[in-house]
N, C-alpha and C positions, 0 to 999 in steps of 0.2 A: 338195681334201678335201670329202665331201658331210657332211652330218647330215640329217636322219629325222629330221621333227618332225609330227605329227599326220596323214601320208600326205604333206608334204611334203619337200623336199628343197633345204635350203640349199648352194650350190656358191659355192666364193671362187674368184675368176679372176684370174691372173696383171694385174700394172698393165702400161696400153698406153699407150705415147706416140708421141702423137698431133701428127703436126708439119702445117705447114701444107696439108695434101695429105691428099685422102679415106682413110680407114683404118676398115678394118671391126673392128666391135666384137663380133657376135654375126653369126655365118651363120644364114640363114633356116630354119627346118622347123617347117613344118605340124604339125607331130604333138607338137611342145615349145610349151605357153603358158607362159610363166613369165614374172617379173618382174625386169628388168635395173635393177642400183641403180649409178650412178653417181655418182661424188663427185671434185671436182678443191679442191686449194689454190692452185692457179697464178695469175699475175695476169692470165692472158690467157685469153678466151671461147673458148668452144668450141661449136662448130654440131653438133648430132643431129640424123638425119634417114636421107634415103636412098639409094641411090648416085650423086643429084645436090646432095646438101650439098656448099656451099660455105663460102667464109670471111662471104658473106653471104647463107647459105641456108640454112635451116632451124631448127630448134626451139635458141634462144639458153642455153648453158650459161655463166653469169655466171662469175668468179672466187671461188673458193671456196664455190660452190653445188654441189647437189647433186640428180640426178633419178631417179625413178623411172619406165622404160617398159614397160607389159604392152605384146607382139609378139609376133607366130609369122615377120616376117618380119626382111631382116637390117636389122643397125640401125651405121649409119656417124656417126662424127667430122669433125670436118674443124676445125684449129685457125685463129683468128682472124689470129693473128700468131706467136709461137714457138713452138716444140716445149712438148706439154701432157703432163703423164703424167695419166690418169686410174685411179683405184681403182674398181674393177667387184667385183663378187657378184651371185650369181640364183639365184632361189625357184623351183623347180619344181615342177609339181604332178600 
């Protein structure tokens, strides 16, 4: 479901879980800037980044933190240790 707020566009994205093996979260396109918001409660990290995240590569999603990435390209998971569900949404603009 979108909403339409001042020319933007809020979009809520189905939750992914995210097991210990790269998994993409948003496909790449040039032509969408928007803002991906992620948020986990899990007790286990989670790596963002890009389709060389590992379990010890890239940008650290702590346990129960939450991040915000502006990208036009895609943007991958990769969990530290057990299967992660992540909550997603993104601002389009």
């Amino acid at each position: 479901m979108a909403r339409t707020t001042g020319g933007r566009r809020f979009v809520s994205i189905p939750d992914v879980v995210v097991p210990a093996a790269l998994t993409l979260l948003r496909a790449a396109d040039e032509a969408r800037v928007g803002l991906v918001i992620v948020s986990t409660d899990a007790a286990v990290g989670v790596r963002l980044g890009d389709d060389l995240a590992t379990a010890t590569r890239g940008a650290r999603l702590g346990p129960g933190a939450s991040a915000t990435i502006t990208a036009t390209g895609a943007v991958y998971a990769f969990s530290e240790g057990a299967a992660v569900t992540l909550s997603l949404a993104e601002e389009l603009s």
